[in-house]
N, C-alpha and C positions, 0 to 999 in steps of 0.2 A: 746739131748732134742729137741723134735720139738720147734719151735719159736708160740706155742698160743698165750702167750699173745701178741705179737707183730698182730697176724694175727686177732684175736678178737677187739685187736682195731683198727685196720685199717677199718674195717666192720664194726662197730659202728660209727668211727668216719665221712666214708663216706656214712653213711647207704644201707650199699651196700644190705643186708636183714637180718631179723629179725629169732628171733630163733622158731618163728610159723611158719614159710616157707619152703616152697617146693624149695630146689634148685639142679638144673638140671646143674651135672658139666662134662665138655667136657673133654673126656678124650682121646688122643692119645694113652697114653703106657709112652711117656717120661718121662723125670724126673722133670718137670716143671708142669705136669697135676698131676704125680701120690701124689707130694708133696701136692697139692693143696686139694685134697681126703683124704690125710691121716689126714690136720688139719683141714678137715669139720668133720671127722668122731672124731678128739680130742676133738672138740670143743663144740662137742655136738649139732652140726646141724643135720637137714633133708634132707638128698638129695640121688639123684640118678646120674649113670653111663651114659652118651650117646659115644658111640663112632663110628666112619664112618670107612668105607671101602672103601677104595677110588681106592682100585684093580690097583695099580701103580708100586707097588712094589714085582709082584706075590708071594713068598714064603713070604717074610719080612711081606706083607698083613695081611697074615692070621694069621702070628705068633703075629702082634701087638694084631687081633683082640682077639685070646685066651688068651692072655697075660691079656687085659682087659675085658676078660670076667672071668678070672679066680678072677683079683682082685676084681670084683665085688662082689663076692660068698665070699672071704676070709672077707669081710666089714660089709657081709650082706646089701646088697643095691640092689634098681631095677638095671638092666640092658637095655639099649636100644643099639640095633645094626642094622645099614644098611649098605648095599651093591650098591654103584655106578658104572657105568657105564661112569667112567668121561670120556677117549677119548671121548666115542662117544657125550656126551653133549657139548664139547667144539666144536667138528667140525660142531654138526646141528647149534652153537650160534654164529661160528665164534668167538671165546673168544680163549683165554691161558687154558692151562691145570691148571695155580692157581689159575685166575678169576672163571671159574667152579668149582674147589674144593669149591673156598668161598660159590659162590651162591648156591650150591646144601647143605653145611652143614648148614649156616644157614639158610637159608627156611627150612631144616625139625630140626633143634633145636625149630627152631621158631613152628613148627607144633606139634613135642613133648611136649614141655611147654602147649600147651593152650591142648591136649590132657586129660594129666595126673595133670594138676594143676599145676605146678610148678610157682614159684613165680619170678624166675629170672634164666637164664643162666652163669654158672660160667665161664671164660677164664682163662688161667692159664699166662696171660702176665706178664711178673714183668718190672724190671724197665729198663734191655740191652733192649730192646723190645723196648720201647719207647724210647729210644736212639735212636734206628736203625729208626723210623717210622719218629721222626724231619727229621733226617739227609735226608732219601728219597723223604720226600716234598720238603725241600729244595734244593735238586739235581734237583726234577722236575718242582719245582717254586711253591709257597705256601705264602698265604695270614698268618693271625694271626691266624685264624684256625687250619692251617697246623702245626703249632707252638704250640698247647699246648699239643702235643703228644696223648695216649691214655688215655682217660679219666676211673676212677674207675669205675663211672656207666653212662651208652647210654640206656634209653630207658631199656629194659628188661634185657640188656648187663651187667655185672660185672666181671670186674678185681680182685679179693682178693688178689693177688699177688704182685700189683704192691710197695709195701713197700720191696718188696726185689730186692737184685741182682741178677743176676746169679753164680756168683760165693757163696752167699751167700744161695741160690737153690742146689748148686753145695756141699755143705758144708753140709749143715740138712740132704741131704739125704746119703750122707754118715754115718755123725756121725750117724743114727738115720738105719744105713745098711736095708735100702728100697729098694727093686728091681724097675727097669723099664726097659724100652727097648728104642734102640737107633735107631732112621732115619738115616740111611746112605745118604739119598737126604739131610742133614744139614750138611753136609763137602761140599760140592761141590758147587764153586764157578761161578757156571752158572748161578745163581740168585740173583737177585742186595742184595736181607736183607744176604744173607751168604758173598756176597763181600765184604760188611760194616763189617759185622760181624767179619770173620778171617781176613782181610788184613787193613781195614782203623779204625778200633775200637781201634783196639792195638796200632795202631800207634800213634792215639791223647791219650791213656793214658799215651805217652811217655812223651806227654806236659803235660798231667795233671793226676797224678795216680789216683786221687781222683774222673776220669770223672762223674762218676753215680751220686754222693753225690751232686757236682755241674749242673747238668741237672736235678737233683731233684728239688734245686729252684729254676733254669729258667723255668722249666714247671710251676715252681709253680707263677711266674711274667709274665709270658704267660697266664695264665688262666686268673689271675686279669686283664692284657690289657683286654682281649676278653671281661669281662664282664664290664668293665667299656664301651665298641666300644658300646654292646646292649643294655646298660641302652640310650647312646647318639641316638643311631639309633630309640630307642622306642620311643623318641623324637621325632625327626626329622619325623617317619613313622605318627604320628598326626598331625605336624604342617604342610609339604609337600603332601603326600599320600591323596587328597581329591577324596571321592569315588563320583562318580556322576552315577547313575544307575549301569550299567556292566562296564563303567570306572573309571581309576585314575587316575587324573589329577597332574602335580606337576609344580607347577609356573615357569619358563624357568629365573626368577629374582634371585628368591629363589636357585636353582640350582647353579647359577652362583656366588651366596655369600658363595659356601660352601666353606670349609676349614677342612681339605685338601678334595678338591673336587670328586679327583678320589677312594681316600678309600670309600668314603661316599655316593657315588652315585650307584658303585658297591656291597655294601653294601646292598642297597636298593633294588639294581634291581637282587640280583643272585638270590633269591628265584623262581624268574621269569624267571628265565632259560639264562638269559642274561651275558656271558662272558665279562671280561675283554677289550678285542678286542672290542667289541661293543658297551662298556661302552664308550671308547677310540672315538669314532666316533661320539657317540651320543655329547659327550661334546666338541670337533669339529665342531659342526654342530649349534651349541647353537646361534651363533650369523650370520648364513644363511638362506636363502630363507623358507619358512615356505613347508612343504607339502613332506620332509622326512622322511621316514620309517627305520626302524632298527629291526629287525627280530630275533626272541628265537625259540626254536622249538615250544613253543606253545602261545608263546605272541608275540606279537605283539607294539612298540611304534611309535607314528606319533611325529612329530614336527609341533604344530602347533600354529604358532605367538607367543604369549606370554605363553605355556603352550607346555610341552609332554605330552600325552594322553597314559595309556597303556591300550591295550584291549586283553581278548583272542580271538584270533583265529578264523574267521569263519571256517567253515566245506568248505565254498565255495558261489557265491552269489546263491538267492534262485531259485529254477527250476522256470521258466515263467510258468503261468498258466490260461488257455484258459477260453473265457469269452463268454458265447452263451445267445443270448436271455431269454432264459424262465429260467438262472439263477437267483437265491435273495442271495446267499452266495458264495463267494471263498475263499479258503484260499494260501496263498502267503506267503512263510519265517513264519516272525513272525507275520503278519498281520492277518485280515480277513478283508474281503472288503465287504458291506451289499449295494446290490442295490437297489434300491427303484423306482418304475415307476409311474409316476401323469400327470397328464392330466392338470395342472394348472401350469404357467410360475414361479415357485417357487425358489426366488436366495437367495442360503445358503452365510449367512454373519457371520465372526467373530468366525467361526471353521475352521481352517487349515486344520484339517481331513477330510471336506467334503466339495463337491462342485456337485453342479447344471449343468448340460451338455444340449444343447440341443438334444432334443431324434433324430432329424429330421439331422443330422450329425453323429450319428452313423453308422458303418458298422461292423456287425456282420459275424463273431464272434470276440470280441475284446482280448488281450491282456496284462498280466501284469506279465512286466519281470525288468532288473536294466539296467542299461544306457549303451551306447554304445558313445564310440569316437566319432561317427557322427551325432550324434541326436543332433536336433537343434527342437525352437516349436516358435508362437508368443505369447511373454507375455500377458496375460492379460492387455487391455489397451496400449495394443502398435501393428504398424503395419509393424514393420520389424523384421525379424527372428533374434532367438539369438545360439548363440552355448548353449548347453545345462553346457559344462565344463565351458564356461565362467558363464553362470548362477551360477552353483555352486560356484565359486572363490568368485562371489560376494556375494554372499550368507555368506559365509565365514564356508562355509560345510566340515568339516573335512574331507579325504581320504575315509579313514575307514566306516565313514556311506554312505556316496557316493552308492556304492555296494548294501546298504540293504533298498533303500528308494525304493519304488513300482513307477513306470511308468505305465500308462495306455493308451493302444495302440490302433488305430482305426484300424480296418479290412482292411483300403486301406494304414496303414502305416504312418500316420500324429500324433501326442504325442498328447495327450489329456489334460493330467492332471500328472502333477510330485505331485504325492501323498504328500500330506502334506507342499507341499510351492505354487505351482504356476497352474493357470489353461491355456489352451490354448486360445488365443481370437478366432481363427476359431470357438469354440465350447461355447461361450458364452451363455448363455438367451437373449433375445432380446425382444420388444414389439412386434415382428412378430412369437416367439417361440409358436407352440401349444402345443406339448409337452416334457413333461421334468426327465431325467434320475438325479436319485441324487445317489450320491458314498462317500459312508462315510467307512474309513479305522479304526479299531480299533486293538489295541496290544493284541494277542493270549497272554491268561493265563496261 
């Protein structure tokens, strides 16, 4: 007797899908996929066949693939079958021959499903599977994630399987005299899940015959940690996580009262692409100089005083862009710069965005690029020169915007105006000004 009702309600109880749905079941040949087929088709589900050619195994290939095209036909069910090319994908990707396999079958299951309708992808994992998937995070080093094994359902992803063992796979299709076909690459101990598999799986069932029963519910106390960590982090992602335009600020007070800090901080920041290692440095750094970076491949955190800032990523600072007389518009990064020419000594007060130049100190064509190590200007109101870096320090200008603030450059090379903080005094208005250039920078939409 196939085991339905065990397999019915494991799908019910994890809604894994419903008996109006389309589901699209992965089928090798073996004895773990073909069992999974025979209680969709007991069960009185809707689904269809996909199976790959992974072209690895020359003869063995093609016998899997008729094997599962035949069963397809015996079932009455669609049929999907492709043919890969995996060496050559793994060497133009630089990947393994089983990173490849993965990426090529699920991008076109995933392509199949939204094709033909399908409502979910079946896996035929059971529960040695998940055995073997703890045991390899933990060989490679794994968070609580890594620890709740393979989950019934990911997204379009479902397991129907995982309420059995393998030996208990190994059992139905016997009793129940089902053909399949066998991977000779699943004896062979060149790959760490077969290692686990024949040589260290059997061994811990020495300790414990009962292993599977027992990793049933520690995955199953795995799961409950995990989701009590993302109830606490949903938390913390409100009270911490302040969005301030395109950043996120998070208190450097607050950070340091967590508990336990590095689960929780890492926690927050992997979404962000931020490893462990980094996490590790940033909370190092919590109580040093203000004005270090800590680097993701697409984020970006500063440390600055009382607060990390995370930002993503510019593209790079913006191209400089030339400034000729008979201009009225530029555009710069994210700016646009609106110039305005008057005949009357007009001084802009109490907008940061703009200021008043004497026209009679320009030299054309002018300039607006980001700052450089050696730029230095006379503050407004003052008559000795300042470094422009020390400017910013007092300022107290984060890193990161540093880069994207507009400089506006005279034709003979003296700073004009640091867009939106500070004008130069060379280029003041005066009671002697005839006339007067006005420069108002506004944020592109």
């Amino acid at each position: 007797m196939l085991p339905v009702k065990g397999f019915t309600h494991f799908v019910a109880q994890n809604s894994l899908f419903f008996t109006a749905d389309k589901v699209l079941a992965a089928v090798s040949g073996g004895m773990d996929s073909v069992l999974m087929v025979h209680l969709l088709k007991a069960s009185g589900f809707n689904f269809g066949i996909a199976h790959c050619n992974f072209q690895l195994r020359d003869d063995e290939s093609t016998r899997d693939e008729n094997f599962c095209r035949q069963l397809a036909h015996e079932l009455d069910v669609p049929f999907h079958i492709i043919k890969f090319d995996t060496n050559s994908y793994a060497n133009q990707h630089k990947i393994s021959i089983q990173m490849a396999a993965r990426v090529l079958r699920y991008e076109w299951f995933e392509q199949i499903r939204q094709e033909f309708g399908y409502a979910t992808i079946a896996l035929a994992h059971h529960q040695n599977d998940a055995i073997e998937t703890i045991l390899l995070n933990l060989t490679r080093g794994t968070g609580i994630a890594g620890l709740h094994g393979i989950l019934p359902k990911n997204g379009n992803l479902v397991r129907p399987l995982l309420f059995l063992t393998r030996n208990e796979i190994n059992d139905a299709i016997t009793a129940n005299r089902l053909n399949y076909v066998e991977d000779s690459s699943n004896s062979s101990i060149k790959y760490a899940r077969n290692l686990l598999r024949h040589e260290v799986i059997p061994k811990l069932k020495k300790l414990n015959p009962d292993l599977e029963r027992t990793f049933e519910g520690n995955l199953q106390r795995f799961r409950e940690m995990e989701q009590l960590l993302e109830i606490k982090l949903q938390s913390l992602r409100a009270e911490l996580m302040l969005v301030t335009g395109n950043e996120i600020h998070l208190p450097v007070i607050s950070i340091k009262k967590l508990k336990p800090q590095r689960l929780l901080l890492f926690s927050l920041l992997k979404d962000y692409g931020f490893n462990e290692a980094t996490v590790d440095d940033i909370i190092a750094a919590l109580d040093k100089h203000a004005g270090r970076q800590f680097e993701a491949p697409e984020y970006r955190m500063i440390l600055d005083r009382d607060r990390l800032i995370l930002v993503k990523k510019e593209t790079g600072k913006p191209v400089s862009a030339q400034i000729n007389n008979s201009d009225h518009t530029v555009h710069y990064g994210d700016y646009r710069l609106s110039i305005l020419r008057d005949d009357s000594p007009l001084i802009i007060k109490d907008n940061p965005m703009a200021t008043s130049v004497n026209a009679g100190q320009l030299v054309y064509p002018l300039t607006l690029r980001s700052w450089h190590q050696t730029d230095f200007f006379y503050p407004l109101g003052m008559k000795t020169r300042k470094k422009l870096s020390d400017f910013f320090i007092n300022q107290k200008v984060p890193l990161h915007v540093k880069d994207q603030i507009p400089l506006l450059i005279n034709g003979d090379g003296r700073l004009i105006w640091i867009g939106g903080y500070r004008l130069d005094d060379r280029f003041k208005v005066t009671k002697n000004t005839k006339k007067v250039t006005i420069f108002e920078l506004y944020r592109s939409t």
